[in-house]
ZALO-87754 format. One line per 2 residues: number of its first residue (from 0); their letters; for each residue x, y, z of C-alpha. Coordinates in pm, whole numbers. Layout:
% ZALO-87754
NUM = a = X Y Z  ... .
% end
This chain:
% ZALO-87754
0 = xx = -1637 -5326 -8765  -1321 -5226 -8604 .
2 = xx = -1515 -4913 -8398  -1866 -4884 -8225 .
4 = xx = -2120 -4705 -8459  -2054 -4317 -8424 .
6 = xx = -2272 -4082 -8264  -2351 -3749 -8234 .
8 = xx = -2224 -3530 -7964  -2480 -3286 -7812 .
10 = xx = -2407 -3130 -7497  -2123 -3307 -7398 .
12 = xx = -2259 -3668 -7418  -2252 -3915 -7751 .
14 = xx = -2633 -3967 -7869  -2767 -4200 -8073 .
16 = xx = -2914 -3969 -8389  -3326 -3990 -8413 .
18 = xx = -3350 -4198 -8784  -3280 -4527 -8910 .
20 = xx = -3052 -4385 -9204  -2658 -4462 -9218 .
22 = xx = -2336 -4516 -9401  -2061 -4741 -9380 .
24 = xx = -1671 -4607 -9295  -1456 -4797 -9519 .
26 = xx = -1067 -4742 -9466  -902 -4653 -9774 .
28 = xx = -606 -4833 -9725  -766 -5176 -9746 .
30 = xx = -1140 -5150 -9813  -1250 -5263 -9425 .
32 = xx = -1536 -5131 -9302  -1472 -4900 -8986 .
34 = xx = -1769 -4793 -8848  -2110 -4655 -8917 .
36 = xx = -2211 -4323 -8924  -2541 -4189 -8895 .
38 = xx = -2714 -3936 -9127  -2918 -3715 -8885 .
40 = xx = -3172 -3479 -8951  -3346 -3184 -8886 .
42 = xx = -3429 -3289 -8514  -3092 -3409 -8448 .
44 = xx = -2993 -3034 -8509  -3257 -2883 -8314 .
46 = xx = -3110 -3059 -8021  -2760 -2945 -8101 .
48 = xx = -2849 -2592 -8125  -3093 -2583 -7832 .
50 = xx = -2734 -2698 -7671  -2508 -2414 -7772 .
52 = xx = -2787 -2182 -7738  -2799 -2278 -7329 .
54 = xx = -2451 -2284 -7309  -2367 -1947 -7503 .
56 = xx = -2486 -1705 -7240  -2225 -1838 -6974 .
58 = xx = -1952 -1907 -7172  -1969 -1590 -7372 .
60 = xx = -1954 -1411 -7044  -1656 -1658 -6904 .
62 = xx = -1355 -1424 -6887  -1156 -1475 -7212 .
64 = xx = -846 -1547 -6958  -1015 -1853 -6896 .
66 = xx = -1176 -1983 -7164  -816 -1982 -7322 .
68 = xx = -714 -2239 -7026  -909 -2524 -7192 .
70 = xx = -739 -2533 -7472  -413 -2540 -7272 .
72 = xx = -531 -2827 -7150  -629 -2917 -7527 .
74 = xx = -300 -2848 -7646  -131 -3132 -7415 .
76 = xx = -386 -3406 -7459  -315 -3386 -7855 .
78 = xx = 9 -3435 -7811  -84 -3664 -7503 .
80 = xx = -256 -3876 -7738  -80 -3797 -8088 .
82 = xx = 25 -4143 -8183  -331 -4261 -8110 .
84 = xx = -491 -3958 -8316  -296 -4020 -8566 .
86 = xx = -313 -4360 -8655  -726 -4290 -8624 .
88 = xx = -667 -4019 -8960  -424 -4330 -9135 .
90 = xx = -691 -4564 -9116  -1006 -4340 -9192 .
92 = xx = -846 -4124 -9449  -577 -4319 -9585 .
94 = xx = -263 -4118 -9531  70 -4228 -9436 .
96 = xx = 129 -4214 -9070  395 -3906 -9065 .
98 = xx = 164 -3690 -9268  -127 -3804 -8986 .
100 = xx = 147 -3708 -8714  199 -3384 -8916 .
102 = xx = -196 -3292 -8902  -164 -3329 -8550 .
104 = xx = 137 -3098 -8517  0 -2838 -8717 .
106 = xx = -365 -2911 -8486  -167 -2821 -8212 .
108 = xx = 22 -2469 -8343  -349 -2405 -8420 .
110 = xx = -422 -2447 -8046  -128 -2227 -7926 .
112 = xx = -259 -1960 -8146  -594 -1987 -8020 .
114 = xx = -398 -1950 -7724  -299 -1571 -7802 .
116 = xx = -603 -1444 -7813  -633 -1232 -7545 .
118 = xx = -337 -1026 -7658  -513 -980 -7987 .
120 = xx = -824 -891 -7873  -804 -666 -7623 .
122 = xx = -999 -361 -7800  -900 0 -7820 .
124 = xx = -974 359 -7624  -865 646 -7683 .
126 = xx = -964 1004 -7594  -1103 1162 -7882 .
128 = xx = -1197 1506 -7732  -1139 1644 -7367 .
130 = xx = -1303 1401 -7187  -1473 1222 -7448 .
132 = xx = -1312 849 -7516  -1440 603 -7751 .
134 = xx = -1388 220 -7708  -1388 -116 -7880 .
136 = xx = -1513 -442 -7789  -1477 -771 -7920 .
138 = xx = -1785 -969 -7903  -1871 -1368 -7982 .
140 = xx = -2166 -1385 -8236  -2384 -1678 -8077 .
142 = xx = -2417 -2027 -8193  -2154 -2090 -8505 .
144 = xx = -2126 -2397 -8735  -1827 -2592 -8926 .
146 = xx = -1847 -2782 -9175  -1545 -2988 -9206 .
148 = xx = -1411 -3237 -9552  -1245 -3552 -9545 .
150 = xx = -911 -3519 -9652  -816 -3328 -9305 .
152 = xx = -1009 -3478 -9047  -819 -3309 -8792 .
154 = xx = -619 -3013 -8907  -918 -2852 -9060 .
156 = xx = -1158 -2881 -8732  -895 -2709 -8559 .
158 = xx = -867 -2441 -8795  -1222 -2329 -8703 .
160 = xx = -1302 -2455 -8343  -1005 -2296 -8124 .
162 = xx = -1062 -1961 -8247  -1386 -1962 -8312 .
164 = xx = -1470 -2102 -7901  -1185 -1924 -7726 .
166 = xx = -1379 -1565 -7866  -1696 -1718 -7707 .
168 = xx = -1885 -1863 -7936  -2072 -2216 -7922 .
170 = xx = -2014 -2444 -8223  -2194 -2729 -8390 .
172 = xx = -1957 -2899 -8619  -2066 -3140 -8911 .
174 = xx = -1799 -3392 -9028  -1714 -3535 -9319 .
176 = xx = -1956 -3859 -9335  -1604 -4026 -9474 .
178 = xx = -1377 -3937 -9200  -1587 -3951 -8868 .
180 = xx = -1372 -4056 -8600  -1109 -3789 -8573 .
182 = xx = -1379 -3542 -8496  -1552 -3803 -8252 .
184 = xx = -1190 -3818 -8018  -1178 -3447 -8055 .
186 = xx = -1495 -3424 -7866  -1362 -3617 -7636 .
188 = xx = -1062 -3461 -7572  -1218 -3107 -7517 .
190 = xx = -1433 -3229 -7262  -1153 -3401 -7062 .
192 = xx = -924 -3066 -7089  -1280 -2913 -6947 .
194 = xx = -1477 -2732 -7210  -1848 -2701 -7056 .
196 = xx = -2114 -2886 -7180  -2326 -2729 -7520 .
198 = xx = -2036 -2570 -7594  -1897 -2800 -7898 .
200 = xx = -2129 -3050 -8015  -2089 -3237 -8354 .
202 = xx = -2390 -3345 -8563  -2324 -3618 -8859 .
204 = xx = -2464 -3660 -9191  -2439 -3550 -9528 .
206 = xx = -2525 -3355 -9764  -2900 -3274 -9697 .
208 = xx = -2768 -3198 -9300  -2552 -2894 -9468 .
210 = xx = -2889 -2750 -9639  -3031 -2766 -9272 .
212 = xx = -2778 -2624 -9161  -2764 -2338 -9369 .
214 = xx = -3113 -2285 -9287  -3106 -2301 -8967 .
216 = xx = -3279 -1944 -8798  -3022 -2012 -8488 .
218 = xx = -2669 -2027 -8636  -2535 -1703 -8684 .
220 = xx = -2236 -1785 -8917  -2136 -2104 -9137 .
222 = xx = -1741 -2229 -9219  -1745 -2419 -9526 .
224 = xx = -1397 -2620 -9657  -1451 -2857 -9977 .
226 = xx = -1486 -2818 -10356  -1608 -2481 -10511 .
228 = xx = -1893 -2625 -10676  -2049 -2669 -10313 .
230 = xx = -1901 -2402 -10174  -2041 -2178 -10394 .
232 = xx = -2369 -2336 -10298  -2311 -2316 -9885 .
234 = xx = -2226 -1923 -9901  -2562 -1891 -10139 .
236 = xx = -2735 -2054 -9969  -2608 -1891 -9616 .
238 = xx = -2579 -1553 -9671  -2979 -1587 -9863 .
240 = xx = -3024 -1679 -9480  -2857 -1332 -9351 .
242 = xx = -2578 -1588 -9157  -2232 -1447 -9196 .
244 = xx = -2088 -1743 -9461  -1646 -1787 -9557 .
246 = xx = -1652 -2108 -9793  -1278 -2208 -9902 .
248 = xx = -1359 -2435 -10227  -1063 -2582 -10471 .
250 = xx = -787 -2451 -10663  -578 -2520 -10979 .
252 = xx = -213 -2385 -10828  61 -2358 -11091 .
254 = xx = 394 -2371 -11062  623 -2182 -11241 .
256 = xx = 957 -2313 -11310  1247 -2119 -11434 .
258 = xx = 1592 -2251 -11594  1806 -2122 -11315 .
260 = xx = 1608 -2309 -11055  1805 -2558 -10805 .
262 = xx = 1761 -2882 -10994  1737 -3120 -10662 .
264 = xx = 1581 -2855 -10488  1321 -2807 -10708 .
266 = xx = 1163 -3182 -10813  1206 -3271 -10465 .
268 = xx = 996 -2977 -10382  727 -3086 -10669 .
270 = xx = 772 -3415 -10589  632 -3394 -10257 .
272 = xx = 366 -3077 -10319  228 -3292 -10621 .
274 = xx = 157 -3652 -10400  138 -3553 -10053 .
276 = xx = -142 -3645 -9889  -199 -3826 -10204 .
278 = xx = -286 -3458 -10366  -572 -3506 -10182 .
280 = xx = -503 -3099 -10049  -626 -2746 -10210 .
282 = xx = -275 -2628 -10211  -138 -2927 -10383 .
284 = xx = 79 -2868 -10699  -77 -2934 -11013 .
286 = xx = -7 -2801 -11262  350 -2711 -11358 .
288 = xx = 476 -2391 -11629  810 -2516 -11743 .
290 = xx = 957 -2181 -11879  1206 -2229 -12188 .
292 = xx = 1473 -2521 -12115  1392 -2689 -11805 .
294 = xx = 1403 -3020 -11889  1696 -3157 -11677 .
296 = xx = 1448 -3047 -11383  1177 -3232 -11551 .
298 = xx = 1362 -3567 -11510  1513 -3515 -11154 .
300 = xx = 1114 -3488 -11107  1035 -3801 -11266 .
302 = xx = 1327 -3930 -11047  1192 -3815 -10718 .
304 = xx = 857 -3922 -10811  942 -4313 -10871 .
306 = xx = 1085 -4316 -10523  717 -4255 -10406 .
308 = xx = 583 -4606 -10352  204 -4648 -10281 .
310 = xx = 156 -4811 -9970  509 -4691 -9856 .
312 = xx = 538 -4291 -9865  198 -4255 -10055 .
314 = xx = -144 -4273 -9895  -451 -4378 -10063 .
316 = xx = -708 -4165 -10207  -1028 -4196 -9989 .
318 = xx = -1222 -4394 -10170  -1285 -4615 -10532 .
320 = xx = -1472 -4320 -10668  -1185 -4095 -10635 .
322 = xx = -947 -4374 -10783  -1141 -4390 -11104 .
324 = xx = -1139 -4047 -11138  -835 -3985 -11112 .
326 = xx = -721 -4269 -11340  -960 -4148 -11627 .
328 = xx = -840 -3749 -11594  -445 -3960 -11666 .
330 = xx = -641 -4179 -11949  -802 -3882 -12118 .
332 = xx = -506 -3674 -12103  -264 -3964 -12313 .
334 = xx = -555 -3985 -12499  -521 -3638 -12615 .
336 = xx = -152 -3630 -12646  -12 -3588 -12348 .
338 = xx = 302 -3799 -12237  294 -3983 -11968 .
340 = xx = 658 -3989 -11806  580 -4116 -11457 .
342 = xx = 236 -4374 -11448  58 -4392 -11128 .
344 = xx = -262 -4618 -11303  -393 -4971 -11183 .
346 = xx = -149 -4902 -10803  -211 -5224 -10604 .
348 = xx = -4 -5248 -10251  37 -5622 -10191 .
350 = xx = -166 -5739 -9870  -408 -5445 -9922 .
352 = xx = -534 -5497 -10273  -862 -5373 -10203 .
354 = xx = -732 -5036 -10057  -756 -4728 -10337 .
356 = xx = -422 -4638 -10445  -264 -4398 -10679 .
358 = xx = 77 -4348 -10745  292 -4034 -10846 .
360 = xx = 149 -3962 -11219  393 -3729 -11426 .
362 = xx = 254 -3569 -11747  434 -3364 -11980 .
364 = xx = 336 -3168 -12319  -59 -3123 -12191 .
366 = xx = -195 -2801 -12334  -425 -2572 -12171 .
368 = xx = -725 -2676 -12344  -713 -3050 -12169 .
370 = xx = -910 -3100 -11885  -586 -3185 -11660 .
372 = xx = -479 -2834 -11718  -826 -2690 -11651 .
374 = xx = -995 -2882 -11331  -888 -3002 -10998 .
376 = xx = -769 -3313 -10991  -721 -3375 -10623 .
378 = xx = -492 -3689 -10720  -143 -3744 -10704 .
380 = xx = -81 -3616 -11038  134 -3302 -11229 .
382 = xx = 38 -3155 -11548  378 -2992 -11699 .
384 = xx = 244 -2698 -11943  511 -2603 -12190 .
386 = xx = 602 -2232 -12239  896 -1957 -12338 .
388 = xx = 801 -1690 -12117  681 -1562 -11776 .
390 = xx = 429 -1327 -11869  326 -1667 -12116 .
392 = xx = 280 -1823 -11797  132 -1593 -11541 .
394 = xx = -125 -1563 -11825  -218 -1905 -11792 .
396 = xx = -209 -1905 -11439  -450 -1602 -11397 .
398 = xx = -630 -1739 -11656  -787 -2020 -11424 .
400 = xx = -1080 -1925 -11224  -963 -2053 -10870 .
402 = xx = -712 -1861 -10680  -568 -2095 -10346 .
404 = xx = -144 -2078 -10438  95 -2048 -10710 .
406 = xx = 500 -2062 -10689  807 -1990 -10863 .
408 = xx = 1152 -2198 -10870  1396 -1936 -10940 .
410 = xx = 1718 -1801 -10805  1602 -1470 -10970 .
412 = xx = 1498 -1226 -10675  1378 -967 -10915 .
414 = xx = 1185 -1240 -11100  1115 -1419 -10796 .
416 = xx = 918 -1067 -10715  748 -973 -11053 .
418 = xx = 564 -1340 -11030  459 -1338 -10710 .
420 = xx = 314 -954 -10752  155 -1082 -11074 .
422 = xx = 34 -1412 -10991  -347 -1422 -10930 .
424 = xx = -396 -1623 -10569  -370 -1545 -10212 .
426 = xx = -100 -1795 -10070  246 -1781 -10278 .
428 = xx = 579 -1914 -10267  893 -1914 -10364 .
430 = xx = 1081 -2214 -10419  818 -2372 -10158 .
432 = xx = 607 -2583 -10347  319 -2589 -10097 .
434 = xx = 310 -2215 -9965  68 -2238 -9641 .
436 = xx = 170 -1991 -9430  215 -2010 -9011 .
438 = xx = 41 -1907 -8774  13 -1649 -8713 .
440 = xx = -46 -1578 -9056  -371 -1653 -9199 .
442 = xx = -516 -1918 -9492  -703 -1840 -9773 .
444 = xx = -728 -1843 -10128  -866 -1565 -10372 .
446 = xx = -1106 -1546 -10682  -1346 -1924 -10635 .
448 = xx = -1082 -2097 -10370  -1263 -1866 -10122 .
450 = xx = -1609 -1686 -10122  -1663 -1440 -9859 .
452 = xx = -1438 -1228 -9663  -1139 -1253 -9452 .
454 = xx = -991 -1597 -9400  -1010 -1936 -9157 .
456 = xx = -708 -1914 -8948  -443 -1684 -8814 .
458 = xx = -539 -1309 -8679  -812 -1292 -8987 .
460 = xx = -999 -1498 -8860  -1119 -1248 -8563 .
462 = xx = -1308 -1034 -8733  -1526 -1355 -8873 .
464 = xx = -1599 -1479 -8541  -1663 -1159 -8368 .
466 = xx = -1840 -880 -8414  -1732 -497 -8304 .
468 = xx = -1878 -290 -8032  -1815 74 -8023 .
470 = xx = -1895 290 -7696  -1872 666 -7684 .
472 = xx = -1838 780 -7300  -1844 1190 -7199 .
474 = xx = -1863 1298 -6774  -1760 1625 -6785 .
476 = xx = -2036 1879 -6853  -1815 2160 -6820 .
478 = xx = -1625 2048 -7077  -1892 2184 -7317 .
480 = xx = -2025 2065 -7669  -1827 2049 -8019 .
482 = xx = -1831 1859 -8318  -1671 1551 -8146 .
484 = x = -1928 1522 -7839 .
% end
């Protein structure tokens, strides 16, 4: 193993977890084994909890002023220790090293947002009768949790932690068993930018420690990010527990390509929304509406997407199980008579032949009844859907149950406007093939990419991790009595 067995991280100190039970970390890019992480259980949380419990009543009460100096201090040690970080999400995740860089970067706009808080939280008064004001407060809840997925070990902790600690609440985070060690130096770079102890604590496991978590009678409110299938079953299971819940899940997001669209433009936008990351993303492109006569965009995609070499620009998928399915979604589209224009199948990089690559995978004429135009992929892989009209293709687009992103390729503003008004989903774009929007602008999907309400990041994400106290004040008795007092 290349790293000591990981531990949990309960009031400020790594702890061995109470059982016996673990799993290997296997790097995607060649197949070594990492580390070992342990699978912890319900004591394990107990202990976590107990933490952030103790902790809460101080920090909660720490001036907002400076709890928001820690993650100054935050801010600098990621990009202190970028180069470091990132190379820790290339070799547990399997990404190429700029697009580990780039979860960093985006980790620390996250942190500068977080940052802003106290302008954005500073409550209201106003006098509502003569001398009779009313006030607001923002107010932490208590202990939170986080439940974070692999193919973000980073970026997606910092979508929930900043915010969600800077407002005064305590957190206990569970990783992705796959992707460990981000969250690990994260702990550790909190405490050296000072965060007090309890405050953050991180317990591992899988997925019987997200049951117990969602049980648990001392969190207050659950983050979920992952598929829909189980985060339909974290905000069930949640909310049956009277915790606040907001589960993002997956998405189908289509892109809708018009004739008048910028040729180079456009496949080199495709080209990178369909196999970054390895389309291991929710708001990756896959599937594509080629409106009427687009097919000299068609092959300047193919063309972009051969200069995407596995092991080069393209990151593996995380793990052999993901490869195969992948490869068989591809297999059973041809199958069905699809065409394959661009193959990503049997992707070997030479001196890594037991790491899981895909490559780019281009597939043109698939029809909405195939299961590449229906299901999330999460694979480097477009499915072009043929058809004459817009309103042809916002119906397939609404059509699909999840709602994350859709985009249009157009030089059309008026058309440019009718699809985006019309398009069913919560993040669009316009000749931006992956449409996540800047802080401080918030993420989240509609329809089953997200289930609860409000979203993870940006000012949204206030009203999740706070709740609102309202205080009616009157001193002047000679003032006398009317409706308002």
């Amino acid at each position: 193993m290349k790293y000591p067995g990981i531990q949990n991280f309960i009031n400020g100190t790594f702890v061995n977890a109470s059982g016996s039970r673990s799993l290997e970390v296997i790097s995607p890019l060649d197949g070594s084994v990492l580390s070992m992480v342990p699978l912890s259980d319900k004591a394990d949380l107990e202990k976590a909890v107990e933490a952030a419990s103790k902790a809460f009543p101080i920090w909660s009460k720490t001036p907002i002023k400076e709890r928001v100096r820690v993650f100054y201090r935050y801010r600098e040690l990621l990009e202190t220790n970028m180069t470091q970080l990132s190379e820790l999400i290339r070799e547990e995740n399997g990404k190429t090293f700029e697009e580990s860089k780039a979860e960093i970067e985006k980790s620390i706009e996250l942190s500068e947002f977080a940052c802003s808080l106290p302008q954005l939280v500073t409550g209201e008064l106003l006098e509502v009768s003569k001398g009779v004001e009313c006030r607001t407060e923002y107010h932490p809840l208590g202990v939170v949790a986080s439940i974070v997925p692999f193919n973000f070990p980073s970026m997606v902790p910092n979508w929930t932690l900043p915010n969600a600690l800077v407002l005064g609440n305590c957190m206990v985070m569970k990783p992705s068993e796959k992707v460990p060690l981000s969250c690990a130096k994260i702990a550790e770079l909190l405490k050296e930018a000072g965060l007090p102890d309890g405050v953050f604590n991180i317990i591992n496991g899988d997925a019987e420690m997200v049951e117990v978590i969602c049980d648990h009678p001392g969190i207050e409110a659950v983050s979920f990010v992952g598929s829909t299938k189980v985060a339909k079953i974290v905000y069930s299971r949640a909310t049956s527990n009277f915790k606040r819940c907001l589960a993002l899940g997956g998405a189908k997001n289509h892109l809708i390509v018009l004739p008048d669209a910028i040729p180079e433009m456009t496949a080199a936008n495709i080209a990178a929304s369909m196999s970054g990351c390895a389309g291991q993303r929710c708001m990756a492109a896959s599937a594509m509406l080629a409106v009427g006569p687009v097919d000299h965009i068609i092959e300047k995609i193919c063309d972009e997407a051969r200069k995407i070499i596995p092991g080069v620009n393209l990151g593996a998928v995380i793990n052999q199980e993901a490869k195969e399915r992948i490869e068989k979604y591809i297999t059973e589209a041809e199958k069905q008579g699809a065409k394959i224009l661009v193959d990503g199948r049997n992707s070997t990089v030479i001196g890594h032949e037991n790491g899981t690559y895909v490559g780019p995978t281009v597939i043109d004429f698939v029809t909405s009844d195939m299961s590449v135009a229906r299901e999330e992929i999460f694979g480097p892989v477009i499915s072009i859907m043929r058809v004459n009209t817009v309103d042809e293709a916002l119906a397939i687009e609404n059509a699909n149950p999840y709602g994350n992103a859709a985009a249009v390729f157009t030089q059309n503003g008026g058309m440019a406007k009718y699809i985006a008004d019309h398009a069913s989903a919560g993040m669009i774009g316009v000749n931006v093939g992956v449409p996540v929007p800047r802080e401080p602008f918030s993420f989240g999907g509609w329809n089953q990419s997200r289930f609860g309400v409000g979203d993870i990041t940006g000012k949204s994400s206030i009203e999740f991790w706070t709740k609102l106290k309202k205080t009616t004040t009157k001193w002047n008795p000679e003032a006398g009595i009317n409706w308002m007092s």
